[in-house]
Backbone as a ProteinNet text record, in pm:
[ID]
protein_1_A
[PRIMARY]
XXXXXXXXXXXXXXXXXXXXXXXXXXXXXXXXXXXXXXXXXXXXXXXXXXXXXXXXXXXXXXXXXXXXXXXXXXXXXXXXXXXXXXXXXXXXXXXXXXXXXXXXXXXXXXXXXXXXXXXXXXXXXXXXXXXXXXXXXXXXXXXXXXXXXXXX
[TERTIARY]
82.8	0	86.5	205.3	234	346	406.5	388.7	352.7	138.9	47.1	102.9	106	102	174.5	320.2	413.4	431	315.5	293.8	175.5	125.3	19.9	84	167.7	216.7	328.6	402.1	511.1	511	394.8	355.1	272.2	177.5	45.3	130.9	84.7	43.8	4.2	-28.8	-135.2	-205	-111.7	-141.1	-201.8	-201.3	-259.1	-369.1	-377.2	-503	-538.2	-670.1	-667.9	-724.5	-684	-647	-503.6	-410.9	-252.2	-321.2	-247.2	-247.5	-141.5	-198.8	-109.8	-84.3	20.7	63	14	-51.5	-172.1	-289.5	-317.8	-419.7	-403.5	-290.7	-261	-351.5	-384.2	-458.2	-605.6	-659.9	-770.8	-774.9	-680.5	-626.2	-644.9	-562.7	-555.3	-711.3	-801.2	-907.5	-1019.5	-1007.2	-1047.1	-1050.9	-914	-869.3	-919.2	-863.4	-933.3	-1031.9	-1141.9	-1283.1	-1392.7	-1367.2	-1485.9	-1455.3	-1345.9	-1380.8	-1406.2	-1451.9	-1531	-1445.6	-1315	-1220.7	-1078.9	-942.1	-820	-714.3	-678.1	-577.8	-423.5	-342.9	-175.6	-79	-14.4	86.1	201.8	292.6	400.3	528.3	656.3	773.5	804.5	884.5	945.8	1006.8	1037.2	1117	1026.9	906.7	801.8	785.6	898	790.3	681	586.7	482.7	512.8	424.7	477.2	368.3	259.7	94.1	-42.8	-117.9	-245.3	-401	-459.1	-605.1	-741.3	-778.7	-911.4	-1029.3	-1150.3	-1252.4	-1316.3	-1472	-1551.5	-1713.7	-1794.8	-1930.4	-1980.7	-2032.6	-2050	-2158.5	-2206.2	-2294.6	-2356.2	-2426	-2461.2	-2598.3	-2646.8	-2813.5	-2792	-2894.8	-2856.8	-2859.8	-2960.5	-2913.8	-2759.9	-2690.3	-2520.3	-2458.9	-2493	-2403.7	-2356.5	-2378.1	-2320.2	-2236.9	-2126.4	-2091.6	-1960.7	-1874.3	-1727.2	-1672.4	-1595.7	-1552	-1412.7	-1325.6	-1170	-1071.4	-956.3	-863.6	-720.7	-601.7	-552.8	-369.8	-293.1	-147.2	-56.5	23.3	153.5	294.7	392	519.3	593.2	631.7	712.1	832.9	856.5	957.7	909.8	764.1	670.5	631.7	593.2	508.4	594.7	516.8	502.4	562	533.5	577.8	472	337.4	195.2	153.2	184.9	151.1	0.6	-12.5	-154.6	-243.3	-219.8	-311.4	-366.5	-239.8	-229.6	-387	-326.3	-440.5	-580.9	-593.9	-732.3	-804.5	-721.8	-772	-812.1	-716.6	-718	-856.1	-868.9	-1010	-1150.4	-1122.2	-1237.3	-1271.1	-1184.6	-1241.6	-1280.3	-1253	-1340.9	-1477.2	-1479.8	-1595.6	-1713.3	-1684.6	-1727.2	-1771.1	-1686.2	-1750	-1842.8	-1852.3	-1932.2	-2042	-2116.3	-2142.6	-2184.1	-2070.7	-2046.8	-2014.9	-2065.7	-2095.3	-2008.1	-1990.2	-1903.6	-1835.6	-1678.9	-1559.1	-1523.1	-1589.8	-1574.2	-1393.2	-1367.7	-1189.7	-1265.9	-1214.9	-1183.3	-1055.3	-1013.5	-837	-895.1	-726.4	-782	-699.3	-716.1	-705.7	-538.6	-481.6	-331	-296.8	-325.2	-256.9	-268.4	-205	-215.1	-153.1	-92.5	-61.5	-144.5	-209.8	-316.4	-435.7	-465.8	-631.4	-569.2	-408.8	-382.5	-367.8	-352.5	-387.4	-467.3	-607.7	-713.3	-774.3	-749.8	-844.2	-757.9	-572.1	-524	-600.6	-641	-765.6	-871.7	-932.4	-1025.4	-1162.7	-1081.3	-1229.9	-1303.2	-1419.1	-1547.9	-1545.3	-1508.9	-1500.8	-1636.6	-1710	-1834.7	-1864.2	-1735.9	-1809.2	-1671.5	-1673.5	-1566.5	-1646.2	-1605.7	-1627.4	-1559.7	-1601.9	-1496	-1455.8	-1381.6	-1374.9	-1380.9	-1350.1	-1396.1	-1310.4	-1198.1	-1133.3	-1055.1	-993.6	-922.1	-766.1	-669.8	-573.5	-434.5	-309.3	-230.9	-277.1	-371.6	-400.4	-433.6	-506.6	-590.4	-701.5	-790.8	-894.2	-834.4	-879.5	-852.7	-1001.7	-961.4	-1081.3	-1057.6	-1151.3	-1132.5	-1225.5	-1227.3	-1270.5	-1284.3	-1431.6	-1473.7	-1462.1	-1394.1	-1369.7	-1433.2	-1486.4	-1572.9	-1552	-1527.8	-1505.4	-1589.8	-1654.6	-1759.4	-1751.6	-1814.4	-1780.7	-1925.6	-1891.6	-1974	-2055.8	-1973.8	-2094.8	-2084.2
-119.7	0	125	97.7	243.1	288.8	168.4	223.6	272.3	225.6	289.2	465.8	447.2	588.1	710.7	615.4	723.4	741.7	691.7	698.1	814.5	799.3	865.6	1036.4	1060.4	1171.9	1219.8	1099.7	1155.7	1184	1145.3	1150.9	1281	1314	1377.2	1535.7	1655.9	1766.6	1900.1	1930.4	2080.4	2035.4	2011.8	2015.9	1867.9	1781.7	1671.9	1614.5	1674.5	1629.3	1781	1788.8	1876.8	1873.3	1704.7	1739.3	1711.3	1774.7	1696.2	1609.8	1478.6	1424	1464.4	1497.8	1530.3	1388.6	1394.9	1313.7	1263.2	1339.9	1285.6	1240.1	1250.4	1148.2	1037.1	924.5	806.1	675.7	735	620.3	638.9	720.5	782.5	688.9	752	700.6	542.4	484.5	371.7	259.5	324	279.2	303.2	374.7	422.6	273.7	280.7	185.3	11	30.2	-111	-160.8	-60	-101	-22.6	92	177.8	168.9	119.3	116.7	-14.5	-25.5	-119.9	-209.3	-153.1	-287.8	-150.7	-206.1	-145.1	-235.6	-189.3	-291	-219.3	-347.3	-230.1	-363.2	-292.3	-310.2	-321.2	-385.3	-437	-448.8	-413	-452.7	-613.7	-658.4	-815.3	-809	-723.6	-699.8	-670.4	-690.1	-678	-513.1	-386.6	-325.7	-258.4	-160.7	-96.6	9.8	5.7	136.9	166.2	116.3	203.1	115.3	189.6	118.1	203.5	154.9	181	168.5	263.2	191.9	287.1	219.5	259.3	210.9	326.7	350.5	329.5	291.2	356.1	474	520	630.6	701.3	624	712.6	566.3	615.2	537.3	451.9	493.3	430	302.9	207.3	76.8	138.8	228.5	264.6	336.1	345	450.3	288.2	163.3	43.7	-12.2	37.2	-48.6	113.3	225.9	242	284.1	281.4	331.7	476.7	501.6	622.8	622.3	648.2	539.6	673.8	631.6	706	627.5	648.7	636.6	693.9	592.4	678.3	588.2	586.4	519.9	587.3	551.3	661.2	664.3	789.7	842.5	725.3	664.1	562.1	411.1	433.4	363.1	373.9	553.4	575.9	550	486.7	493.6	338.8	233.5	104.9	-10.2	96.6	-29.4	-59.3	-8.1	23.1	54.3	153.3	253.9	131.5	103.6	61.1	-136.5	-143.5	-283	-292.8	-186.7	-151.1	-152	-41.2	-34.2	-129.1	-228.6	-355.5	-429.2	-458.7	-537.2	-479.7	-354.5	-341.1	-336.8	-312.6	-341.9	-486.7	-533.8	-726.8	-748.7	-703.8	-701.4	-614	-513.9	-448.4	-512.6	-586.2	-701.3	-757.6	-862.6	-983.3	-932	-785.3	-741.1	-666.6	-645.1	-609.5	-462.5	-393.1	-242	-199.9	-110.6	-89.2	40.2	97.1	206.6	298.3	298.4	371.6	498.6	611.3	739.8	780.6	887.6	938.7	1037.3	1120.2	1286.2	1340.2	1431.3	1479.5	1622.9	1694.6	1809.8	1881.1	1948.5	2022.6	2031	2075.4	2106.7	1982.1	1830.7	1709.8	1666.2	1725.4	1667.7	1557.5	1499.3	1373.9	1238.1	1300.2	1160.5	1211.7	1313.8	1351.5	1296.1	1306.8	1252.7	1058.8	1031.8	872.3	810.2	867.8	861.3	837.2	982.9	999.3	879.9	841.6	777	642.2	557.3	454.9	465.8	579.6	569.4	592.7	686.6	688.4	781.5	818.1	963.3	1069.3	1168.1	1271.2	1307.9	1321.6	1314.1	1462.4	1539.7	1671.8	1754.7	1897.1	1982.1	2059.2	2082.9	2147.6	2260.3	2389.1	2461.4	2569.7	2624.7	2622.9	2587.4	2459.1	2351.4	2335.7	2402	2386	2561.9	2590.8	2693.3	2662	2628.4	2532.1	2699.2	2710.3	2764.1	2856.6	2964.6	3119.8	3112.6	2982.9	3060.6	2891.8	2926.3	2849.8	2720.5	2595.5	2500.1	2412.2	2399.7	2339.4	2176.1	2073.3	1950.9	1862	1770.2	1709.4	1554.6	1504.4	1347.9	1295	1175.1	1104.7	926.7	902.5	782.6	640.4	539.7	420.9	307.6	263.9	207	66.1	-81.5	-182.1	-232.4	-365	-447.3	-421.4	-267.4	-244.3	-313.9
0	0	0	72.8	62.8	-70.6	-124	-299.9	-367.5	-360.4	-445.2	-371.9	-264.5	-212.2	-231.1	-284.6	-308.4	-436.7	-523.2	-684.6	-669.6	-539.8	-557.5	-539.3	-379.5	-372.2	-405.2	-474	-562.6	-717.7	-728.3	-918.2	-972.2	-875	-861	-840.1	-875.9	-843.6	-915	-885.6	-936.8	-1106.3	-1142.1	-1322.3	-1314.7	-1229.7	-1260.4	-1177.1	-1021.5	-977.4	-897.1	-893.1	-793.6	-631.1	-566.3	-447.1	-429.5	-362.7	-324.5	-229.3	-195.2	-78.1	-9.5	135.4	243	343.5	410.5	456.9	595.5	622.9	712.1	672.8	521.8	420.3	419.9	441.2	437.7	521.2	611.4	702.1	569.9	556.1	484.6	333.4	267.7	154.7	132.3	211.4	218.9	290.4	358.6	382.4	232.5	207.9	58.2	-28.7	-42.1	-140.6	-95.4	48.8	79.5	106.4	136.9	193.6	86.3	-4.9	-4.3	-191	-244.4	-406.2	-419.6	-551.6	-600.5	-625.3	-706.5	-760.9	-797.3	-699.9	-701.6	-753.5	-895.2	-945.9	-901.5	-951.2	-917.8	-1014.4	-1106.5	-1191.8	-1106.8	-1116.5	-1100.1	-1211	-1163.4	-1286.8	-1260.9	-1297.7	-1332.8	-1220.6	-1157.9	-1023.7	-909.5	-913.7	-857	-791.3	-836.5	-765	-838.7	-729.5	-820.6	-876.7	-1020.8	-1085.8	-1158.7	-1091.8	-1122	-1030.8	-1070.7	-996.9	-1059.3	-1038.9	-1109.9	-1015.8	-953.8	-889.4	-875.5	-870.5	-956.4	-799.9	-827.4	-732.3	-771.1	-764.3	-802	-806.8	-925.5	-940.8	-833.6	-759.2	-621.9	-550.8	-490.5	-357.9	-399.7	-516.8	-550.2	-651	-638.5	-745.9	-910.6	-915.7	-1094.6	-1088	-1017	-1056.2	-985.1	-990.4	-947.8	-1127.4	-1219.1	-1318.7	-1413.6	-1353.2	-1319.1	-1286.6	-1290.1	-1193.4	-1247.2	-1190.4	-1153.7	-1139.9	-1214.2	-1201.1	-1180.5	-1156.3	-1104.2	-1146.4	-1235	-1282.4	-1236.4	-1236.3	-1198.8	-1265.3	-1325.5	-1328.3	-1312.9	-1233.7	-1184.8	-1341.4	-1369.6	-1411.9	-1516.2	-1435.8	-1483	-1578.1	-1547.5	-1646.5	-1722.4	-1727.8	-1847.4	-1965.9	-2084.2	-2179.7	-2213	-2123.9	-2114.3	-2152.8	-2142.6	-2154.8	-2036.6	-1914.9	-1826.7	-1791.5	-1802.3	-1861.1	-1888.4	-2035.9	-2144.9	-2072.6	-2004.1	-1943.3	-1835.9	-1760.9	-1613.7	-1671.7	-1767.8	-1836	-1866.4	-1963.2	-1981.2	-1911.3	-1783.5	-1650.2	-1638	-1603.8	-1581.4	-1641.3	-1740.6	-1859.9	-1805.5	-1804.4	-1791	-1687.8	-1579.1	-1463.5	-1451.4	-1509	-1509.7	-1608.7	-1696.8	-1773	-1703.3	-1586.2	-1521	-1406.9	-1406.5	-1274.7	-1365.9	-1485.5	-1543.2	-1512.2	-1523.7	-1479.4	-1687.5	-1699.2	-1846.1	-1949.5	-1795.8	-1833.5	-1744.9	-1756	-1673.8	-1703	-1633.2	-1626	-1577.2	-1663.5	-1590.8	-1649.4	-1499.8	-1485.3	-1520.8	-1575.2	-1601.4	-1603.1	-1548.6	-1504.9	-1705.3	-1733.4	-1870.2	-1887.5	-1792.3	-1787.3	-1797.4	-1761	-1766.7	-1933.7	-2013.2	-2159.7	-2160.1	-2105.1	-2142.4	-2074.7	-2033.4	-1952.6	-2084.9	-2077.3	-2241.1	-2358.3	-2362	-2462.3	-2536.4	-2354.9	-2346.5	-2389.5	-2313.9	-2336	-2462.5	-2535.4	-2692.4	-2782.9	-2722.6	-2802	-2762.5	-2676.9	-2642.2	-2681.8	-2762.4	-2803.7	-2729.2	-2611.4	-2526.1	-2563.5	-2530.7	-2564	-2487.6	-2548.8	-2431.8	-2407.9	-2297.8	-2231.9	-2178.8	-2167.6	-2036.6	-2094.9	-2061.2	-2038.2	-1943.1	-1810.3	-1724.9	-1736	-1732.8	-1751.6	-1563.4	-1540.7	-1457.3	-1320	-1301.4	-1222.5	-1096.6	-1088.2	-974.9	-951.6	-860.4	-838	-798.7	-876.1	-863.8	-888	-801.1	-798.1	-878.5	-814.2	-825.6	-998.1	-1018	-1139.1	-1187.7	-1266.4	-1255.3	-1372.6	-1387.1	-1387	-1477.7	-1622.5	-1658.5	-1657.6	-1656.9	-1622.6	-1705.9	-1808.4	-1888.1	-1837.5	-1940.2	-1812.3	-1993.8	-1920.7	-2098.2	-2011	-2096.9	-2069.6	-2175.8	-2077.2	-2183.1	-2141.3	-2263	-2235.4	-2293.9	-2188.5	-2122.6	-2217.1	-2294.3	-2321	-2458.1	-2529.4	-2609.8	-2795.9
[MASK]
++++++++++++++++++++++++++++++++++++++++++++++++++++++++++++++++++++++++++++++++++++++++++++++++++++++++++++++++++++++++++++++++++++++++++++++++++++++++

């Protein structure tokens, strides 16, 4: 767990999510991951350590938002561009398959071009542009929902 963690607060900031995790988030964080998402994958090198993870939530609390997720996406620095990414997605597509969850929402905040650029390169739908959606280092922050859809 605390791998995912330091992918999480060593990978992550301003231009790419807009909460930081603080280091008193960890007990939090980590209950998150183990009790309250739906399904948390994590990539591994040949050398076993981690160098991404993927985990997805239900999109709300009612049985019509249970087929569903809400995903969240990281791989460190030293991965990207290895299949990493594209590996996890899959991993999860096929599980969201066997749980018949139909479709995986990602949020990216506008400044992260290389995660929108992942994305549209997968072929996902861009669904939303929020525009001003966060207030991120003294100026506003637009954030786009790209959606990939399971079973169709």
């Amino acid at each position: 767990m605390s791998t995912v963690w330091q992918i999480e607060t060593g990978e992550m900031d301003e231009t790419k999510t807009p909460h930081m995790m603080q280091p008193d988030e960890y007990d939090g964080f980590k209950t998150d991951l183990l009790h309250h998402a739906a399904v948390t994958l994590v990539a591994c090198t040949d050398a076993g350590q981690v160098c991404g993870y993927i985990t997805c939530h239900f999109a709300g609390p009612y049985a019509s938002m249970r087929h569903q997720w809400v995903a969240g996406l990281a791989v460190s620095k030293m991965a990207q561009g290895e299949g990493i990414g594209r590996a996890l997605i899959d991993a999860v597509k096929a599980e969201a398959a066997q749980q018949a969850v139909g479709k995986i929402s990602f949020r990216v905040l506008a400044s992260n071009t290389a995660a929108i650029g992942f994305y549209q390169h997968l072929g996902m739908t861009q669904e939303a542009h929020h525009r001003r959606e966060f207030w991120l280092a003294d100026q506003w922050q637009d954030e786009y929902q790209y959606a990939l859809y399971v079973g169709v």
